[in-house]
C-alpha positions as a printed NumPy array, in Angstrom:
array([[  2.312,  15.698, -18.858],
       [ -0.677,  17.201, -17.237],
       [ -0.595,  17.573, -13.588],
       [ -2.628,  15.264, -11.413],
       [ -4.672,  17.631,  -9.556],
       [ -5.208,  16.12 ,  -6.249],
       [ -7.093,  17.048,  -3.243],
       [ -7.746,  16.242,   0.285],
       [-10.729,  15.078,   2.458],
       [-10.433,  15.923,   6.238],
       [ -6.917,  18.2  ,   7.022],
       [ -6.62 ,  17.864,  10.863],
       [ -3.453,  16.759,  12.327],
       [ -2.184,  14.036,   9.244],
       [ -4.683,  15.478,   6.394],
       [ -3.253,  19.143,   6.854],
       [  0.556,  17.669,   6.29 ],
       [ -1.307,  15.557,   3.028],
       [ -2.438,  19.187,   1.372],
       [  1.188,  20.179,   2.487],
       [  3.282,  17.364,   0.274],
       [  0.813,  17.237,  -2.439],
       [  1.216,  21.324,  -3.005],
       [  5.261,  20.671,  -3.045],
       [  5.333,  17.459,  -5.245],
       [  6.183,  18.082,  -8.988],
       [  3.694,  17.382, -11.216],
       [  0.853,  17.738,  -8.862],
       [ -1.462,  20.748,  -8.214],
       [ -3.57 ,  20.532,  -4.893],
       [ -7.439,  20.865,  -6.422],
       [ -8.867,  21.973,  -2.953],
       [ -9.244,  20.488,   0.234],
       [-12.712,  19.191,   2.327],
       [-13.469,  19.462,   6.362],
       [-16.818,  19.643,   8.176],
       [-14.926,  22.294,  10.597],
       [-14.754,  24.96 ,   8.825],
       [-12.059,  27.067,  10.949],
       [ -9.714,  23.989,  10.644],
       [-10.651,  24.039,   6.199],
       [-10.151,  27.48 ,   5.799],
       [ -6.402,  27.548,   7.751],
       [ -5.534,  24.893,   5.7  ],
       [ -6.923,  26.597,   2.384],
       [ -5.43 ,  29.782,   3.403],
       [ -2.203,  28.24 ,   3.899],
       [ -1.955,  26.701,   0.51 ],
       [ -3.784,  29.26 ,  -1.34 ],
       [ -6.513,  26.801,  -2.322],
       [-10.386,  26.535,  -2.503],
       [-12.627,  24.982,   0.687],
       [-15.308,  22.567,  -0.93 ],
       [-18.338,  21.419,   1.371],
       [-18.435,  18.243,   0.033],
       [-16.752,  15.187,  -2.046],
       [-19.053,  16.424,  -5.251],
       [-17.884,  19.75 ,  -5.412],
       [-14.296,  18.758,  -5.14 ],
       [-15.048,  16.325,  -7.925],
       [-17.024,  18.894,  -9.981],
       [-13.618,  21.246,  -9.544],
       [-11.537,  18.649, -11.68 ],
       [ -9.783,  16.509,  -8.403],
       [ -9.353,  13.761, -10.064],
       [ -7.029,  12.055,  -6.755],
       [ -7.855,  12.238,  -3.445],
       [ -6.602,  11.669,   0.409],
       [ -9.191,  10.278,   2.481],
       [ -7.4  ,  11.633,   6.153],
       [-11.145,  11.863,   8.199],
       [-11.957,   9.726,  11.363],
       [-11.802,   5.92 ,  10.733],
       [-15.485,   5.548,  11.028],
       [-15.991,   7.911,   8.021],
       [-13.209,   6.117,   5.731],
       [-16.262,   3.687,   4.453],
       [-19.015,   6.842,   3.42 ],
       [-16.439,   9.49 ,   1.599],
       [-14.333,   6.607,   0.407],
       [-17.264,   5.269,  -0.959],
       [-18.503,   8.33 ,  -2.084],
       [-15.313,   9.438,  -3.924],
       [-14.797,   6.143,  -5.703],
       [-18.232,   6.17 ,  -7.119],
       [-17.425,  10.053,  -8.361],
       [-14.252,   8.19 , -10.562],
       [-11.519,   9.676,  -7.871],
       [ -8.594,   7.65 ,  -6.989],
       [ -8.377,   7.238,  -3.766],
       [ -5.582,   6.778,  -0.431],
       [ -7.431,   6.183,   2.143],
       [ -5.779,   6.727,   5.354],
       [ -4.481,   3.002,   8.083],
       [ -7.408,   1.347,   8.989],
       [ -8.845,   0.913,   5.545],
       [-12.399,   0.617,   7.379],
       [-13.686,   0.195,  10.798],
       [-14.772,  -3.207,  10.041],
       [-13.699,  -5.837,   7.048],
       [-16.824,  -5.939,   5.721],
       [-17.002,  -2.167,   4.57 ],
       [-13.232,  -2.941,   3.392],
       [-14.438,  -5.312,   1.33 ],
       [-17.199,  -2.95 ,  -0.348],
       [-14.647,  -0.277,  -0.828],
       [-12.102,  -3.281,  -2.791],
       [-15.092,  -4.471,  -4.303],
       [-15.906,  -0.89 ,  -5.622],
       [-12.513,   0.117,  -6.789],
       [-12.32 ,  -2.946,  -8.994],
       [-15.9  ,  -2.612, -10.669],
       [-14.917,   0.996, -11.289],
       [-11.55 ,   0.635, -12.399],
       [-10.264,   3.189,  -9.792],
       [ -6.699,   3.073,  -7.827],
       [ -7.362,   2.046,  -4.226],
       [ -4.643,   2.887,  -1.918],
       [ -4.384,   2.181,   1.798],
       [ -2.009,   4.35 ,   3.948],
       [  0.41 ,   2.22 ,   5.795],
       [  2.56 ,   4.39 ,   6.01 ],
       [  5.71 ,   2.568,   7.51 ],
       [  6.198,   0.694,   3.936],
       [  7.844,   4.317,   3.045],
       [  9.644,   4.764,   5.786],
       [ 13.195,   4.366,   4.541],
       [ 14.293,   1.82 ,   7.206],
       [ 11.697,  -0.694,   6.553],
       [ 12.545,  -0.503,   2.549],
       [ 15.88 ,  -1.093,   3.527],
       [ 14.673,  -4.174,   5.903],
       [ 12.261,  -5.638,   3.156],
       [ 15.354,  -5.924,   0.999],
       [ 17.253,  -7.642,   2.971],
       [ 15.138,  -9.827,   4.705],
       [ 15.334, -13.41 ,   3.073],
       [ 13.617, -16.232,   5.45 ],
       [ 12.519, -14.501,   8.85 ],
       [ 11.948, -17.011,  11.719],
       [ 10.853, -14.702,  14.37 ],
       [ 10.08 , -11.287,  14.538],
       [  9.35 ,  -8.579,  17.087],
       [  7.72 ,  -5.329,  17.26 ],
       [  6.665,  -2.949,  19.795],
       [  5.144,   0.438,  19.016],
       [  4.797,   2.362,  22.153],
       [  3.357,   6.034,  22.701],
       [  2.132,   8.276,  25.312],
       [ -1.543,   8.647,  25.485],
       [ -3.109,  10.495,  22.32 ],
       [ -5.546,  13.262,  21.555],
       [ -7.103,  11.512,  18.683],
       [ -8.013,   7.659,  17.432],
       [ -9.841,   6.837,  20.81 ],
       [-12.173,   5.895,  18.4  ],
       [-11.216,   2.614,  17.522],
       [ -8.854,  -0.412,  19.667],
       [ -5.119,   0.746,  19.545],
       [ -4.732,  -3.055,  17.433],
       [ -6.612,  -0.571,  15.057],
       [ -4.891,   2.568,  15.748],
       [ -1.528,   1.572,  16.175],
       [ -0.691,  -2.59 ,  16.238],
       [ -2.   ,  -2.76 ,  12.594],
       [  1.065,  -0.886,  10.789],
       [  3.428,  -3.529,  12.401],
       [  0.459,  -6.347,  11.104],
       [  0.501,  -5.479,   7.693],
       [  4.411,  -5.105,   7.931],
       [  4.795,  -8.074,   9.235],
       [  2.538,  -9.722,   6.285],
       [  4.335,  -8.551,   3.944],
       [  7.652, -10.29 ,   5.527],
       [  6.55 , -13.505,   6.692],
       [  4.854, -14.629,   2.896],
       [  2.354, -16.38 ,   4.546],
       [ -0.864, -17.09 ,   5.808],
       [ -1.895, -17.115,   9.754],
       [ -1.659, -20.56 ,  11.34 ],
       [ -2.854, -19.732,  14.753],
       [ -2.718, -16.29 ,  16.908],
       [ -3.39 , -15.668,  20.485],
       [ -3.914, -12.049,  21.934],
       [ -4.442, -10.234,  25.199],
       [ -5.304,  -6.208,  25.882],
       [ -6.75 ,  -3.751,  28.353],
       [ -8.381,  -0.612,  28.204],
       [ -6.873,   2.177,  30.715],
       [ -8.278,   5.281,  29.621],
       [-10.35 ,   4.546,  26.513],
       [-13.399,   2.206,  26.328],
       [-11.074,   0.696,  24.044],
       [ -7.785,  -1.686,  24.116],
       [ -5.325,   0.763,  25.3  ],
       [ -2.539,  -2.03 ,  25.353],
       [ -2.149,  -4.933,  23.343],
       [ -0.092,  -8.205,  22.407],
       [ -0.669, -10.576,  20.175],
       [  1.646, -13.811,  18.991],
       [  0.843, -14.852,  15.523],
       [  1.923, -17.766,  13.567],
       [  2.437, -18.185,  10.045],
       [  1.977, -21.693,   8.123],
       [  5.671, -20.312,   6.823],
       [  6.813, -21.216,  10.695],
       [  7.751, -17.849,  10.949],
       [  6.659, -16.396,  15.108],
       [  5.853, -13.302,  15.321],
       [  5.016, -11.053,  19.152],
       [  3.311,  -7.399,  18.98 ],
       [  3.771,  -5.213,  21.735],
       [  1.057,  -2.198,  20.904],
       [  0.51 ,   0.809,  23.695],
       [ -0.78 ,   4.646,  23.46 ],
       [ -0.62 ,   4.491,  27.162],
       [  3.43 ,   4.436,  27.696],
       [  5.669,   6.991,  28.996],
       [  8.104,   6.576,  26.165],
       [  7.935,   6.347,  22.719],
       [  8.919,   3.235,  21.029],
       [  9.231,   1.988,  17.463],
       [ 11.254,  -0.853,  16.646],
       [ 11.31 ,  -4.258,  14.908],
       [ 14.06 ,  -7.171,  15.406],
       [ 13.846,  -9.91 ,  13.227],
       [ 15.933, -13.278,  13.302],
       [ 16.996, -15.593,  10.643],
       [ 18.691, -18.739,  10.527],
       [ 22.185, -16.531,   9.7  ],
       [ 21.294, -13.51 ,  10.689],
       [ 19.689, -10.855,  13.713],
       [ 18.213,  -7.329,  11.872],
       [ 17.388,  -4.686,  14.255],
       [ 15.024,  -1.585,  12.97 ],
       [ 14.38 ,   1.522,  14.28 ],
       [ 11.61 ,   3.42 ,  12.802],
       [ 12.272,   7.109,  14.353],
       [ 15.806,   6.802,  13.285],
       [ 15.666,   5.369,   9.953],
       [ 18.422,   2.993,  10.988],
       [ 18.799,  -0.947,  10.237],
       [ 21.552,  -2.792,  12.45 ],
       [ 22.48 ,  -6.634,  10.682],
       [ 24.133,  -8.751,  12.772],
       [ 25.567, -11.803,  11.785],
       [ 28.003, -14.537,  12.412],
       [ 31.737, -14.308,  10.457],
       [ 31.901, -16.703,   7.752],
       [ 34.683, -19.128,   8.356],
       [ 35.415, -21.363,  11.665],
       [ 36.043, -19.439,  14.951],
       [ 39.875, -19.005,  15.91 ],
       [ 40.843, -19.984,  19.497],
       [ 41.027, -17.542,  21.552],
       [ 38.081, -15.811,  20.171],
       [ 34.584, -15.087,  22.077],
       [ 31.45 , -16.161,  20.015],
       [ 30.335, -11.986,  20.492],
       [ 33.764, -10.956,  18.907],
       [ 32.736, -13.261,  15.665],
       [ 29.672, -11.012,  15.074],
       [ 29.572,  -8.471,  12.28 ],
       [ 27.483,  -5.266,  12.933],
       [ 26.557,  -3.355,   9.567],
       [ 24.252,  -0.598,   9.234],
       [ 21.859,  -1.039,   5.785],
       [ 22.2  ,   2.308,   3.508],
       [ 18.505,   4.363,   4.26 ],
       [ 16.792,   6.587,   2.469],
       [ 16.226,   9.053,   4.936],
       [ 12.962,  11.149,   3.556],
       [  9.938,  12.365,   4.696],
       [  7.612,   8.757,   4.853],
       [  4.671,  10.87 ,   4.055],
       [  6.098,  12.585,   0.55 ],
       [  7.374,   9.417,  -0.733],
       [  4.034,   7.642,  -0.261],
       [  2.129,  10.07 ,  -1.428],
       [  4.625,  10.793,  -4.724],
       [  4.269,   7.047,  -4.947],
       [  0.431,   7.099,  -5.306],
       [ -0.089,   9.812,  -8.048],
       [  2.927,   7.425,  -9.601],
       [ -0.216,   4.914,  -9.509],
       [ -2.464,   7.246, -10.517],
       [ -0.445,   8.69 , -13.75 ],
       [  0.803,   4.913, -14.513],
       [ -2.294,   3.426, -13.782],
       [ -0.301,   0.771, -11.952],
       [ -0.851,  -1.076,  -8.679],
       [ -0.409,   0.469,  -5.336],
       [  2.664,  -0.383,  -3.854],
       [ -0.41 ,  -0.947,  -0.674],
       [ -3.236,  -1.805,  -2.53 ],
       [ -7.292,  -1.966,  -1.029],
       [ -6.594,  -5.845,  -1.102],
       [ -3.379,  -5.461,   1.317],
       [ -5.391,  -3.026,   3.756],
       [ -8.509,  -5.358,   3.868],
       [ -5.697,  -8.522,   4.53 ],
       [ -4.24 ,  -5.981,   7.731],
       [ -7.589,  -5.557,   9.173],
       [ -9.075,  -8.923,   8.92 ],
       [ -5.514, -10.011,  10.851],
       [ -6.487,  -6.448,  13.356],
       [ -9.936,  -8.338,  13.69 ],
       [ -8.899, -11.401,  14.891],
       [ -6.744, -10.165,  17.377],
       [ -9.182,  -7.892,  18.967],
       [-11.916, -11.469,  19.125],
       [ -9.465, -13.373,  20.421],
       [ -8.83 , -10.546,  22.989],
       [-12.129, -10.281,  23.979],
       [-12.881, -13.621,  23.789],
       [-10.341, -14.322,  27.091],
       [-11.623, -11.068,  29.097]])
């Protein structure tokens, strides 16, 4: 089959590591890649031996017929646009839009067109949380905290935005249902922005769930414990590792603690790159002309939840 011949819109510190997969994944050939700084373009063309285009045309008019949109959030709306109306597919980098109401012109867009609209969360391909969303059957509460020290880019936009929404559309995905009530409180430290950030959501499913976000923490931190009615799962995203813990089948012999009638398993993982399995997984979607396995509708869903944490936030300043 014809390789999809992809490109790349914006290769700073994610979009470079885009041009990188997409010029090792079979069946793809990197078209060209975009970048209004033009010493940051022409490393990454000269490092993958492929054209710098000024613009979303001229990448179009060189045969790209996929694209990564990997610019600042407030440009995802324009060049995602833009591309969509040229006939590209499109992955558009986490948030989907700086606001729900572009999201839903870019959905909106995508449909009309016919075009494959895919939103880059990435932590769906992170091997852990496959593992987790197979094995997760009726979650009653759930946890998350994604810590990190203080960043040199996405001071742009609230850290719900920047960091709190991968766990949000995660946690979506989990629960299988819709919000019953949330409640949400965050500072900013060093931004003019929520720095910090929790928020307690819940579902009409009963399921609880408590976010924990910070870019302002010593440590880095990325984990996820949920509890069922049998069962305590315990994720860690840097290590690719699942933990299930859960209670012996059976009754309890005397003599015999409740902790020592606990069995601790560890969930086979897929340990890959997140990054080349999402992006191998869109141009699957773009060949197939399937559904995302993240689609525009599932982005637009995250940051409507991302919204409503940040009102109620500001709401009880």
């Amino acid at each position: 089959m014809p390789a999809i011949r992809a490109g790349v819109i914006g290769v700073g510190h994610l979009g470079y590591h885009h041009a990188r997969n997409y010029a090792a994944l079979d069946g793809v050939e990197l078209a060209g890649v975009v970048d209004t700084d033009e010493g940051r373009g022409r490393k990454a063309a000269t490092d993958f031996g492929v054209p710098l285009y000024g613009s979303v045309a001229d990448l179009a008019a060189a045969g790209a017929g996929a694209v990564s949109v990997a610019v600042p959030t407030t440009h995802h709306f324009s060049v995602t646009m833009t591309a969509l109306k040229a006939g590209i597919d499109v992955l558009v980098e986490k948030p989907i839009a700086t606001n729900s109401a572009e999201a839903c012109d870019m959905v909106h867009l995508a449909n009309e067109n016919g075009r494959i609209l895919q939103v880059g969360h990435i932590e769906r391909f992170n091997g852990a949380v496959m593992a987790l969303t197979g094995a997760v059957k009726n979650p009653r509460f759930i946890e998350c905290h994604r810590l990190s020290p203080y960043p040199n880019r996405g001071q742009d936009v609230s850290v719900v935005l920047d960091l709190m929404i991968h766990d949000l559309d995660i946690v979506r995905a989990l629960s299988g249902g819709e919000v019953e009530s949330l409640d949400a409180v965050g500072v900013p430290a060093f931004s003019e922005q929520e720095d910090i950030a929790n928020a307690r959501i819940r579902f009409d499913t009963g399921c609880v769930v408590n976010l924990t976000s910070s870019r302002i923490s010593m440590e880095r931190m990325r984990k996820i414990r949920i509890f069922e009615a049998d069962a305590y799962l315990s994720t860690d995203y840097t290590e690719q590792e699942v933990l299930v813990y859960r209670k012996k089948p059976g009754n309890m012999p005397e003599g015999v603690t409740p902790m020592q009638w606990i069995s601790i398993d560890a969930l086979p993982v897929v340990r890959e790159e997140p990054l080349k399995l999402e992006l191998a997984s869109f141009v699957e979607a773009v060949r197939e002309r399937r559904r995302p396995v993240v689609t525009g509708a599932d982005g637009l869903a995250a940051l409507e939840l991302a919204e409503a944490i940040i009102k109620s936030i500001r709401e009880h300043q």
